[in-house]
C-alpha positions in Angstrom: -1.2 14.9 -0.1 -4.5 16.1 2.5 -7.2 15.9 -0.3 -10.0 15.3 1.3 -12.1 14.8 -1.1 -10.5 12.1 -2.7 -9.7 9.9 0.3 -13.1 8.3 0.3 -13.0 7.3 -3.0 -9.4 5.3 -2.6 -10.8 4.1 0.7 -13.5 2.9 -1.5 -11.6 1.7 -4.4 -9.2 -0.6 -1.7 -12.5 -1.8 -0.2 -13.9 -3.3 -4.0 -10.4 -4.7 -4.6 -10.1 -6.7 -2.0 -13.9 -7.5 -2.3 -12.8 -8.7 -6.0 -9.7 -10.8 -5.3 -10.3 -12.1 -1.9 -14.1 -12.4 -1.3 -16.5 -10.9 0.4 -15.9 -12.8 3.8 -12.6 -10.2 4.7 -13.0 -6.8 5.9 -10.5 -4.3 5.7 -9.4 -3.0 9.2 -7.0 -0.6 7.9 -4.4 0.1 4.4 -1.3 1.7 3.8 -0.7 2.6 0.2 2.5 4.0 -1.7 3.1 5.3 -4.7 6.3 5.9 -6.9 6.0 9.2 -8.8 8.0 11.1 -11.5 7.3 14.6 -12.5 7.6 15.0 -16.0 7.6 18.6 -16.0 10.8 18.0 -13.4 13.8 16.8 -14.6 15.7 14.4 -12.5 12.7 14.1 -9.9 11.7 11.1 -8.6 9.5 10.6 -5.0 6.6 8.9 -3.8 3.5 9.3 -1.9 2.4 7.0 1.1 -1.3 7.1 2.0 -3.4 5.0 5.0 -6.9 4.8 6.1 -7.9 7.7 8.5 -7.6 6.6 11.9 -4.8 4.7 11.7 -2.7 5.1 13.9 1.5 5.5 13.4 2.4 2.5 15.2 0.0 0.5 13.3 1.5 1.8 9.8 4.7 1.3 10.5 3.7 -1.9 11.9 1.9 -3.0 8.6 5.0 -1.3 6.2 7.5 -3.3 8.1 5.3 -6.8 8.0 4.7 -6.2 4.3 8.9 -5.7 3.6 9.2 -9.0 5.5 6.8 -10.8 3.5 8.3 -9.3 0.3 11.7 -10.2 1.2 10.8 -13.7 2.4 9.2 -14.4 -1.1 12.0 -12.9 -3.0 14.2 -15.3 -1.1 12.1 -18.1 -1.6 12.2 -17.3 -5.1 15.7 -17.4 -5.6 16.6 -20.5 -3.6 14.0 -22.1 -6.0 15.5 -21.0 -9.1 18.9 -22.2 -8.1 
């Protein structure tokens, strides 16, 4: 998206969320973030928007994307085989 100006605010806002839900004794070290977007002034459009902490390098958001499928797959799975 490149604005600027709003990238320190949603660094920010990540930094006061996990503050909130997991305390203040974790730091951030880095974020990836996406977004599912529909354009309502589009028919038919559908996309989405990925954004990550400046600095951060490639390898290391692919490296978190792919860790966070495999956690999200592992606890759909787990789910299942729970549920019968």
């Amino acid at each position: 998206m490149g604005n600027t100006e709003a990238k320190p605010a949603l660094d920010d806002a990540v930094e006061k969320f996990i503050k909130a839900e997991a305390g203040d004794g974790n730091i951030v070290t880095g974020w990836v973030i996406g977004i599912s977007l529909k354009n309502i002034n589009v028919p038919n459009s559908d996309g989405y928007v990925v954004e990550n902490s400046d600095g951060m390098p490639y390898h290391s958001q692919i490296g978190l994307i792919t860790s966070i499928l495999d956690e999200k797959k592992n606890t759909i799975l787990s789910q299942i085989i729970k549920e019968g």
